[in-house]
Each structure stands twice: as C-alpha cells, then as structure tokens.
PyMOL commands that place a pseudoatom at each C-alpha (Angstrom):
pseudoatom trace, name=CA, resn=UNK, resi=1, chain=A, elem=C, hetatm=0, pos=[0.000, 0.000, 0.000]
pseudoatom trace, name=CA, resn=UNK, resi=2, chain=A, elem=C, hetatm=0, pos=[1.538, 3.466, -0.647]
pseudoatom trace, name=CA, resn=UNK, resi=3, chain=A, elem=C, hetatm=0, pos=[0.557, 6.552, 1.733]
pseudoatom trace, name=CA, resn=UNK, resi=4, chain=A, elem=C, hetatm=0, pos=[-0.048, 9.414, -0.478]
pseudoatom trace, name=CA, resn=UNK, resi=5, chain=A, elem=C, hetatm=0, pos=[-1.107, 12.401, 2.241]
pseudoatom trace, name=CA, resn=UNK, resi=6, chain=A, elem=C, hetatm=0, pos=[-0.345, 13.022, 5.489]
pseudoatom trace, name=CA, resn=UNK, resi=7, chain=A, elem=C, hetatm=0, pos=[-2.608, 15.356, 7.901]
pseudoatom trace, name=CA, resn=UNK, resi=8, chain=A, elem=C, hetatm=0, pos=[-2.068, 17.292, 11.234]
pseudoatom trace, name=CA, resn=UNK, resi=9, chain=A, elem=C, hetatm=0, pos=[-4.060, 16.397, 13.760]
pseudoatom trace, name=CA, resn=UNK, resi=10, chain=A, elem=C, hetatm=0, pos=[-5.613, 19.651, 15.093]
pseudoatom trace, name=CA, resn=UNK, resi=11, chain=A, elem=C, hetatm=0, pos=[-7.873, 20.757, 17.777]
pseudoatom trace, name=CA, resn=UNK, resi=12, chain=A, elem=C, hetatm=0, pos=[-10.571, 21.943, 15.606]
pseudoatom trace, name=CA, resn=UNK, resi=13, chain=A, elem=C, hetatm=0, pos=[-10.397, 18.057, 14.283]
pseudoatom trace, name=CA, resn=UNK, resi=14, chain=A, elem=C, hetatm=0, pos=[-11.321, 16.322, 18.002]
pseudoatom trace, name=CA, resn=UNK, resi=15, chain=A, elem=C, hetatm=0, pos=[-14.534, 15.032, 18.621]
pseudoatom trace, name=CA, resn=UNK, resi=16, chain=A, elem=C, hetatm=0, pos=[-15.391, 15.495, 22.918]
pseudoatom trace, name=CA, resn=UNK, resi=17, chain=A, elem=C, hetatm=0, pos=[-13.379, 12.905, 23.662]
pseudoatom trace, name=CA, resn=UNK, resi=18, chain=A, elem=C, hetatm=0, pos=[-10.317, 15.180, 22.433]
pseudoatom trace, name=CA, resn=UNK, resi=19, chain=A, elem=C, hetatm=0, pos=[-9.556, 12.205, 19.866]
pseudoatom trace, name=CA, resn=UNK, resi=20, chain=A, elem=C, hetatm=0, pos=[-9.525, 12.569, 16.263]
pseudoatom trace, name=CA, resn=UNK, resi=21, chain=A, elem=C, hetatm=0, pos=[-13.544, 12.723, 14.980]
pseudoatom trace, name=CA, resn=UNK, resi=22, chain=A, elem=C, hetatm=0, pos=[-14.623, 10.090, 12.758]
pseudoatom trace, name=CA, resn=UNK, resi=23, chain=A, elem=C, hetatm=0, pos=[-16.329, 12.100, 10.469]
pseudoatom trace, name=CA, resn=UNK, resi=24, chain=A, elem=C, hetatm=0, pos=[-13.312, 14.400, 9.989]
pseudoatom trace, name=CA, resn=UNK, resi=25, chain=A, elem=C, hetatm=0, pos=[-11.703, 10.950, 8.946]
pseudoatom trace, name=CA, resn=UNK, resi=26, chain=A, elem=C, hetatm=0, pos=[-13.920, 9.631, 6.413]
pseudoatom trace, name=CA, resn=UNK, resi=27, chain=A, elem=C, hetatm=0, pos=[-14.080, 13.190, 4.692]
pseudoatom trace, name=CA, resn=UNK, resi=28, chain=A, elem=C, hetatm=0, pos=[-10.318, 12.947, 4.436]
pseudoatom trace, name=CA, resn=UNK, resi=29, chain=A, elem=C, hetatm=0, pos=[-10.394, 9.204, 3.242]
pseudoatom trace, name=CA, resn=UNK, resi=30, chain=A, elem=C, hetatm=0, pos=[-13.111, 9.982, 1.031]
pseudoatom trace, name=CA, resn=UNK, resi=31, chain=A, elem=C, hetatm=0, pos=[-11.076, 13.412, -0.429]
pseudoatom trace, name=CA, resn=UNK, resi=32, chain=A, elem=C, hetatm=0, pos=[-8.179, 10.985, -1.087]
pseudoatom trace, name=CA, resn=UNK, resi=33, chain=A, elem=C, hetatm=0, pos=[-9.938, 8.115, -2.786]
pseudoatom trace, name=CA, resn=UNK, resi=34, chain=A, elem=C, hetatm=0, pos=[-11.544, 10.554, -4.866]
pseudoatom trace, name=CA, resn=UNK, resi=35, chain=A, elem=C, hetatm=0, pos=[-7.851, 12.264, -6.126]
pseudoatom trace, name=CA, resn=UNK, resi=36, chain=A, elem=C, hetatm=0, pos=[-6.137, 8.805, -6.309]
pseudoatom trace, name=CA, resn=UNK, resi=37, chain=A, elem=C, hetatm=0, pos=[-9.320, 8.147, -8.614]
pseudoatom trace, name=CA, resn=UNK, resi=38, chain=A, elem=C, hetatm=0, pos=[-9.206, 11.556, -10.859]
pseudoatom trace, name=CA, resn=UNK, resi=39, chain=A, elem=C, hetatm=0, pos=[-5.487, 10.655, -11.164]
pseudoatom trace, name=CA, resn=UNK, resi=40, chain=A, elem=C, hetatm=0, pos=[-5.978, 7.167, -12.447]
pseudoatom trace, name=CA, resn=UNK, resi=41, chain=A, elem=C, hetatm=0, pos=[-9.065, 7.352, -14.412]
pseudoatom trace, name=CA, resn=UNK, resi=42, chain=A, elem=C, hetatm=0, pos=[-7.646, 10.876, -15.951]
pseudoatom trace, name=CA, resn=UNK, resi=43, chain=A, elem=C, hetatm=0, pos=[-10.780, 12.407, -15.547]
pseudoatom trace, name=CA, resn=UNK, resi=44, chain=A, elem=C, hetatm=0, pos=[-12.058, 14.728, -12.913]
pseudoatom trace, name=CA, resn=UNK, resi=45, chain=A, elem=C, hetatm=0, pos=[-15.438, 13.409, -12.945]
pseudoatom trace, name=CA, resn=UNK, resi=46, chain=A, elem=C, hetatm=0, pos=[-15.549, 10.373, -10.767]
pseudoatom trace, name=CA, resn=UNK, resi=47, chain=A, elem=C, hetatm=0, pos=[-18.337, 10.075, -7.358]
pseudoatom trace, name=CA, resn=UNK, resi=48, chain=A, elem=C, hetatm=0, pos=[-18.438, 7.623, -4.646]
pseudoatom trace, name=CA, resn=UNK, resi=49, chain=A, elem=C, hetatm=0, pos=[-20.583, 5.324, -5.162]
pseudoatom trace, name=CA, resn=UNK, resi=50, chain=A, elem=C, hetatm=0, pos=[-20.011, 2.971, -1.729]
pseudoatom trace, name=CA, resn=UNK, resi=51, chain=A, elem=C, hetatm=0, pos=[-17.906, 2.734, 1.115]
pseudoatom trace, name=CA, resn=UNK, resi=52, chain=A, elem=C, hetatm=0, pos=[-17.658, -0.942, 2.612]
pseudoatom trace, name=CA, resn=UNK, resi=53, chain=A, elem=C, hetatm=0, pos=[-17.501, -1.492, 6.557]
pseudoatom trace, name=CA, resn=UNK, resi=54, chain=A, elem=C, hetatm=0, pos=[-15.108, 1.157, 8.646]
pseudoatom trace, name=CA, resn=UNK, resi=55, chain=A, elem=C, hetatm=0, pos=[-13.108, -0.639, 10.823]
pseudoatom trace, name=CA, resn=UNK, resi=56, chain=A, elem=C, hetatm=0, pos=[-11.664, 1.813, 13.663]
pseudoatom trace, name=CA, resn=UNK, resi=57, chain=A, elem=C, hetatm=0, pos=[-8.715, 0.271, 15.696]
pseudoatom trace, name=CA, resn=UNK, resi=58, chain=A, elem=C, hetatm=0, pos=[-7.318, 2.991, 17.504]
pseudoatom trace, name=CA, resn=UNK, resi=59, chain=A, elem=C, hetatm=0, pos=[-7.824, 7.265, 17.640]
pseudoatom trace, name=CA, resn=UNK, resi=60, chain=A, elem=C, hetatm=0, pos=[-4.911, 9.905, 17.316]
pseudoatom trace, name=CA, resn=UNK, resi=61, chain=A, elem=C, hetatm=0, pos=[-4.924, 12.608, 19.365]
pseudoatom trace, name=CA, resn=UNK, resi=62, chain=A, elem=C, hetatm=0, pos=[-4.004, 16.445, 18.827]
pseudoatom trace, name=CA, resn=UNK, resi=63, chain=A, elem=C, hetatm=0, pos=[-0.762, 16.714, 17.384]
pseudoatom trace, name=CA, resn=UNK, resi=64, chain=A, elem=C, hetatm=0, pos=[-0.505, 13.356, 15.913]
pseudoatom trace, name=CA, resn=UNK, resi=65, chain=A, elem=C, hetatm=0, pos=[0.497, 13.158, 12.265]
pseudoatom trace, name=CA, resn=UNK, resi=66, chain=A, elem=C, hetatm=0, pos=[-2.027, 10.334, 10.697]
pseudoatom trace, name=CA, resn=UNK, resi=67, chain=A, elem=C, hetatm=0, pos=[-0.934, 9.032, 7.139]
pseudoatom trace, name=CA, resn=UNK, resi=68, chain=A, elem=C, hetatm=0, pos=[-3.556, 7.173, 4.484]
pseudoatom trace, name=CA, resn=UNK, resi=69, chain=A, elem=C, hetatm=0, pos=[-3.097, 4.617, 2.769]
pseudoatom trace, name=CA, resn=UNK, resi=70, chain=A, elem=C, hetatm=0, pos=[-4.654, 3.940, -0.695]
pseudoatom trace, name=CA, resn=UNK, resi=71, chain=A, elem=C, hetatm=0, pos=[-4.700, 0.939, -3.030]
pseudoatom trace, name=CA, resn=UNK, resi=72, chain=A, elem=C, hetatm=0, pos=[-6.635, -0.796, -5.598]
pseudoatom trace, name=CA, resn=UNK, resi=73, chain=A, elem=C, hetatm=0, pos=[-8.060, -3.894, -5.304]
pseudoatom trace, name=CA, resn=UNK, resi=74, chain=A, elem=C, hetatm=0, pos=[-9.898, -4.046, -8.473]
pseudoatom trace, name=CA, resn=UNK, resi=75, chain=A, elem=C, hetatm=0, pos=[-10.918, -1.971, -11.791]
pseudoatom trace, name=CA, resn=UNK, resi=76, chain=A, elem=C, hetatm=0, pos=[-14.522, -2.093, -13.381]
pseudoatom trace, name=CA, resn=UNK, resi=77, chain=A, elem=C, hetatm=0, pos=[-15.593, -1.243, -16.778]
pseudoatom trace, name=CA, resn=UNK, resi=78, chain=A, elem=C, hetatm=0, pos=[-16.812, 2.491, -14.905]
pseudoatom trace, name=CA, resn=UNK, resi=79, chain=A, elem=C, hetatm=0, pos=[-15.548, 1.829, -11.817]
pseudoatom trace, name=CA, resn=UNK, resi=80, chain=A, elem=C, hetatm=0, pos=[-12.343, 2.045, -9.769]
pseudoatom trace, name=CA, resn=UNK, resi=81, chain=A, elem=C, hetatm=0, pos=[-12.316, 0.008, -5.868]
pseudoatom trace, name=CA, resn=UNK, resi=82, chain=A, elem=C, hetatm=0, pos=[-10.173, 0.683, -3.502]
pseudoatom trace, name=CA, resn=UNK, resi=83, chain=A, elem=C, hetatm=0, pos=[-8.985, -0.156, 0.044]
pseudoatom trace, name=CA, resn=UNK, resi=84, chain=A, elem=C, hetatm=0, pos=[-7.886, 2.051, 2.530]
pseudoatom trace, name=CA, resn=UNK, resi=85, chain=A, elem=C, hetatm=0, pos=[-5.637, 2.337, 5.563]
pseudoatom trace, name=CA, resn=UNK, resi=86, chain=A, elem=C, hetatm=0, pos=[-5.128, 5.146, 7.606]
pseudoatom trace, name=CA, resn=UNK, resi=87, chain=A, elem=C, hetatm=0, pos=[-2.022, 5.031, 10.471]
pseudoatom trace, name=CA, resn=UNK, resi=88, chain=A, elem=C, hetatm=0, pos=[-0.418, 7.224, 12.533]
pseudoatom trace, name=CA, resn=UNK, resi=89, chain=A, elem=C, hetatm=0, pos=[2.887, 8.245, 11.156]
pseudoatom trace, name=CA, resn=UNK, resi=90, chain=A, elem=C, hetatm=0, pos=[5.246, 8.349, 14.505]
pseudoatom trace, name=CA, resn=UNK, resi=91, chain=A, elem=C, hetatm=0, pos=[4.598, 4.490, 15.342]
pseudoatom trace, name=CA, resn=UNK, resi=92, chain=A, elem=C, hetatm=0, pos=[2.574, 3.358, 12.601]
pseudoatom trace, name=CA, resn=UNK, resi=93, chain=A, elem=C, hetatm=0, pos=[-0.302, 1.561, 14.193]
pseudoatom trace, name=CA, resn=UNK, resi=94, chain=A, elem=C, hetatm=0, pos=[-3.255, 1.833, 12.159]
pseudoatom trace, name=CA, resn=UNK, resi=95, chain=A, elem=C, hetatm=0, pos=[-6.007, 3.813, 13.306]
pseudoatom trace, name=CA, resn=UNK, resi=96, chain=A, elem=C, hetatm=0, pos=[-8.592, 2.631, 10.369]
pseudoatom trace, name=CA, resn=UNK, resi=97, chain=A, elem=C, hetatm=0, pos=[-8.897, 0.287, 7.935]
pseudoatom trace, name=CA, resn=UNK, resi=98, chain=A, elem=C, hetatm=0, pos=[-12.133, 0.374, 4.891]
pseudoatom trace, name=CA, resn=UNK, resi=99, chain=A, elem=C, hetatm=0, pos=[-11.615, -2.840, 2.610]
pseudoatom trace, name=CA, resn=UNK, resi=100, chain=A, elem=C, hetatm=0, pos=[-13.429, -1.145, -0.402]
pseudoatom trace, name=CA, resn=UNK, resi=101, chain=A, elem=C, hetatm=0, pos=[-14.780, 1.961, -1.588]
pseudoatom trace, name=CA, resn=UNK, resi=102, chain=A, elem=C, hetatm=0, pos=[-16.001, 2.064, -4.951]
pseudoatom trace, name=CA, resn=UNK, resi=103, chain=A, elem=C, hetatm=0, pos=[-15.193, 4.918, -7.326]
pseudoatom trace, name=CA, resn=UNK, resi=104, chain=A, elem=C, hetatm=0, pos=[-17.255, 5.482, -10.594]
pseudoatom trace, name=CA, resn=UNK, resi=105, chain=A, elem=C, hetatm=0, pos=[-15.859, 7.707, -13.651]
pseudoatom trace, name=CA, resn=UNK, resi=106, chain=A, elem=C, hetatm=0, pos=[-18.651, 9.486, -15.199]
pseudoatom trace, name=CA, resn=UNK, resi=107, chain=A, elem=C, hetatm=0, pos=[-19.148, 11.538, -18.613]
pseudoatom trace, name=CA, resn=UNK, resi=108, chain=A, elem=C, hetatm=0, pos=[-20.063, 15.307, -18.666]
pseudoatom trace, name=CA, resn=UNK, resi=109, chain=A, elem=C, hetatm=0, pos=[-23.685, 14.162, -18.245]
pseudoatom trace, name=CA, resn=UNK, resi=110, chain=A, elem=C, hetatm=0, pos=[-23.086, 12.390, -14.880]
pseudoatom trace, name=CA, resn=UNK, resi=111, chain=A, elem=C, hetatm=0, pos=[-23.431, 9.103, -16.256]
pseudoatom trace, name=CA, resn=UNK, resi=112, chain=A, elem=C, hetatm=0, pos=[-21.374, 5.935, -15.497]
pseudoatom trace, name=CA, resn=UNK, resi=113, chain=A, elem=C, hetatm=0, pos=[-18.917, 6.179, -18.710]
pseudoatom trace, name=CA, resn=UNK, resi=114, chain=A, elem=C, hetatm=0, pos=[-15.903, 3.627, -19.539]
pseudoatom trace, name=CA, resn=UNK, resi=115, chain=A, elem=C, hetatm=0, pos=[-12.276, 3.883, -18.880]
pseudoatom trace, name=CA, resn=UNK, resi=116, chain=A, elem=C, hetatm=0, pos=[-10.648, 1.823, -20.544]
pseudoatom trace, name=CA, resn=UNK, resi=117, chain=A, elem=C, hetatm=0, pos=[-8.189, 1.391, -17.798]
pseudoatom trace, name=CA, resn=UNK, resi=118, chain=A, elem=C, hetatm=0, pos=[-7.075, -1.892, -16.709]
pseudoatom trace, name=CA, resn=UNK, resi=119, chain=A, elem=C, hetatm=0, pos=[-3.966, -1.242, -14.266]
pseudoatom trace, name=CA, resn=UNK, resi=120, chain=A, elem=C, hetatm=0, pos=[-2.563, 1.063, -11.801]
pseudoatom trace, name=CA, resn=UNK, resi=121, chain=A, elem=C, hetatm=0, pos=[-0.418, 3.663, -14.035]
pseudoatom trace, name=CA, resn=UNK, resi=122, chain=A, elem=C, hetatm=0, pos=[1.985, 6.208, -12.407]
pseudoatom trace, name=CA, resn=UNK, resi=123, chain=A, elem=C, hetatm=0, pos=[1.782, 10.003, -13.639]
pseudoatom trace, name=CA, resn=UNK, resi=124, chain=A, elem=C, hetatm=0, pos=[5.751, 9.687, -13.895]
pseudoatom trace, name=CA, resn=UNK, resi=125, chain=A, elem=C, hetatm=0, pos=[5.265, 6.970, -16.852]
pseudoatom trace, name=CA, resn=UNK, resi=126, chain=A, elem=C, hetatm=0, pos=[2.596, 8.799, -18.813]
pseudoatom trace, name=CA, resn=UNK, resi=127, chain=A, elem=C, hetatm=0, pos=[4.750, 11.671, -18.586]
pseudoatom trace, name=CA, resn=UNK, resi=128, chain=A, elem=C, hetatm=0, pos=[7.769, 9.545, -19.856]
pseudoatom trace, name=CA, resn=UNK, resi=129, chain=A, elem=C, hetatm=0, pos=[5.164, 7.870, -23.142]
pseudoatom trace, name=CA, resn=UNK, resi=130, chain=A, elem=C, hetatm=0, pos=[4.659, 11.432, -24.314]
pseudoatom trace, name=CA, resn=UNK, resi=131, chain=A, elem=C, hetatm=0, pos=[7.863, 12.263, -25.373]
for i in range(1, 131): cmd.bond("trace and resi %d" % i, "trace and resi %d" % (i + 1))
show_as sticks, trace
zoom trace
C-alpha cells in the first residue's frame, strides 16, 4: 500500500473525547480516494458510489500526524475500488482500515462512462510515453 497524504491532527479536528472525529476521517479518506481516482481514471469526474464497513482500531490525538493509505483492489468497466488504511505516522499503528470503496468515472452528463483502464499507471510513466 503506498501513503499518499499526510494530515495534522488539530484541535478543531477532536470530537469530545479530544480524539480525532470520525467524520473528519472519512471526509479525508473519502477526499483521497476521490484524487487517487481523478489521477488514475484521468478524468475529474468520478463520485463515490459505496464505502464498505469502517473498521476503527485505535484514535490519534491532537498533534498526531495520521498518514492514508490507498490501493486498488480491483478496476470495473466504470468503476475504480479501492482499500484504505489510515495510520499514525510516529509508530505506525493503524487507526482505520475500509476494505473497499467504490469509485465510478462518469461523462459530462453524470453518467457511469468507460475507462478503458485496466492497471494502476503512475503520472511519472505517462509523462515519460509522451515524449
């Protein structure tokens, strides 16, 4: 799995138990899944459609530096799935894990469109097929 962001824990991100808020974490997950998607699927238009069960195994606290963790477990003809781990970056116990969240490219009209991809691609390798 490769971590692509890192975040800050901050106050204004604790729940009243002074540990990291859930729902702050799933927004972030969900922000990331969606930019890993754009990225593969080259297309900025691309919703999610499902998140699977949210396993939560430990909190971070203010001040912690949480990492997450994105990689794909399958592609669909419209559709990209994911898992997801998110850990804290000082001693690297996982906080969360989400075994799939489902990704669908759409066309300008917000429908499910095609695309065509079958593999994880790097932006480094495109870059280097253009030349």
């Amino acid at each position: 799995m490769r971590f692509h962001t890192r975040k800050w824990v901050k106050p204004e991100d604790l729940n009243a138990n002074e540990t990291l808020f859930g729902g702050k974490l799933l927004a972030w997950i969900d922000e990331e899944a969606a930019l890993y998607s754009i990225i593969q699927l080259e297309n900025i238009r691309v919703v999610t459609k499902y998140i699977s069960e949210i396993n939560f195994m430990s909190s971070a606290r203010k001040g912690d530096i949480i990492e997450i963790g994105i990689e794909v477990v399958k592609f669909g003809k419209t559709s990209l799935t994911l898992n997801c781990e998110v850990r804290n970056k000082m001693n690297r116990e996982t906080i969360i894990t989400v075994d799939n969240i489902i990704m669908v490219n759409l066309c300008e009209n917000g429908k499910p469109k095609e695309h065509g991809k079958t593999k994880v691609e790097f932006v480094k390798d495109r870059l280097k097929n253009k030349d």
